[in-house]
N, C-alpha and C positions, 0 to 999 in steps of 0.2 A: 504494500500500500504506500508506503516513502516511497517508493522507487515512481509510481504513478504520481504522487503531487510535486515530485522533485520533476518530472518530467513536461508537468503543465507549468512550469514557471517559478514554482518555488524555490525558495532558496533559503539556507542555512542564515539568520542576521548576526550582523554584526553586530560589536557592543556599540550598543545605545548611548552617543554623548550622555554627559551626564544632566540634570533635570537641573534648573536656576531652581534658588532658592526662592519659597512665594513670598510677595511682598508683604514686610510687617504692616500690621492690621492699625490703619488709624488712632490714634489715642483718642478716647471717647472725651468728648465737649463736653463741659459743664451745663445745667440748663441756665438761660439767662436769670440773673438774678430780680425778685420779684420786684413791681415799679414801687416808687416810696408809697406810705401808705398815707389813703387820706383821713383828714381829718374825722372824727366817725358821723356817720349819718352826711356829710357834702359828697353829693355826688355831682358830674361831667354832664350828664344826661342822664333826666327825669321822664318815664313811660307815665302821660296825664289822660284821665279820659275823662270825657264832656257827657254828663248823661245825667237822668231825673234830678237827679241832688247836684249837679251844678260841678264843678273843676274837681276830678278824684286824682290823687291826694290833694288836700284844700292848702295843707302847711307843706312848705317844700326846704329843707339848709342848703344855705348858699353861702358864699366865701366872696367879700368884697375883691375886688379886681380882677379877678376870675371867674371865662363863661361858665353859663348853665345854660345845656340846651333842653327844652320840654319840647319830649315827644306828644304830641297830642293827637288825642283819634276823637270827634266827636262820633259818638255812638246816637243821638237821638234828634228825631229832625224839627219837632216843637219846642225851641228854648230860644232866648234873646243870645246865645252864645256862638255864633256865628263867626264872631269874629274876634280875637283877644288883644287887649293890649297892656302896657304896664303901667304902672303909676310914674306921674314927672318924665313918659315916654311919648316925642311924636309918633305916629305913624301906628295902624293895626295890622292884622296878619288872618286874613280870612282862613275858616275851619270847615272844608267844605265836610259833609257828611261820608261817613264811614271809608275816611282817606286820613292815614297819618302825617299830620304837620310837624316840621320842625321850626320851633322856633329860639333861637340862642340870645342871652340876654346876661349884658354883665354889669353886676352891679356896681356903683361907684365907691359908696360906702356902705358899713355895717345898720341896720336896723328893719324895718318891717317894709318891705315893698309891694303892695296892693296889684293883683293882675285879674282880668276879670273880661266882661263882656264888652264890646267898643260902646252901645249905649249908655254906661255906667251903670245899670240899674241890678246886675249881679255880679257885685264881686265877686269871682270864684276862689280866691285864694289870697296866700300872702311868702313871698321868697322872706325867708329870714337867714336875713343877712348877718352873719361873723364876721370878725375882722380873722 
């Protein structure tokens, strides 16, 4: 039976160079270190929603000179809350129905800032502001 595969082509091999060594294995990354922590309860961005009872969550912490953006969804289509705006703020920010808006808003200073419907007639809330 050798004599038949030695006759189709085979042949006795030679030594086999010898094999590279396999490349050493990456040294494992550290994971990034967590970002500073914030102040407790100031958050970046606030999920608000507009429905029977008016701006939810009604209290929000905020941090003077740094934004707050409120995500807002109005959920219900009979309220004067159509459109929100801030306290000692030009300009409103329409909330059309079941679409979330963002609206980012940084305070100047620390204390109670009133945000609510553009008629004035439902305040929904208040940013309170920390230094």
């Amino acid at each position: 039976m050798l004599a038949t595969l030695g006759a189709i082509g085979c042949r006795k091999t030679q030594d086999a160079p010898p094999v590279p060594p396999a490349p050493a294995a990456e040294p494992v990354k550290a994971p990034p270190a967590p970002a500073a922590a914030k102040p407790a309860g100031v958050q970046d961005r606030v999920e608000v929603v507009v429905n029977e009872e008016g701006f939810v969550p009604a209290k929000i912490p905020a941090k003077a000179g740094k934004p707050i953006t409120l995500a807002i969804t109005r959920k219900v289509e009979r309220t004067c809350a159509t459109e929100i705006l801030f306290q000692g703020q030009e300009g409103k920010t329409d909330l059309p129905l079941n679409k979330t808006v963002e609206v980012t808003y940084t305070p100047k200073s620390s204390g109670n800032i009133n945000f609510g419907c553009a008629m004035g007639m439902m305040i929904g809330g208040v940013l309170e502001v920390g230094d």
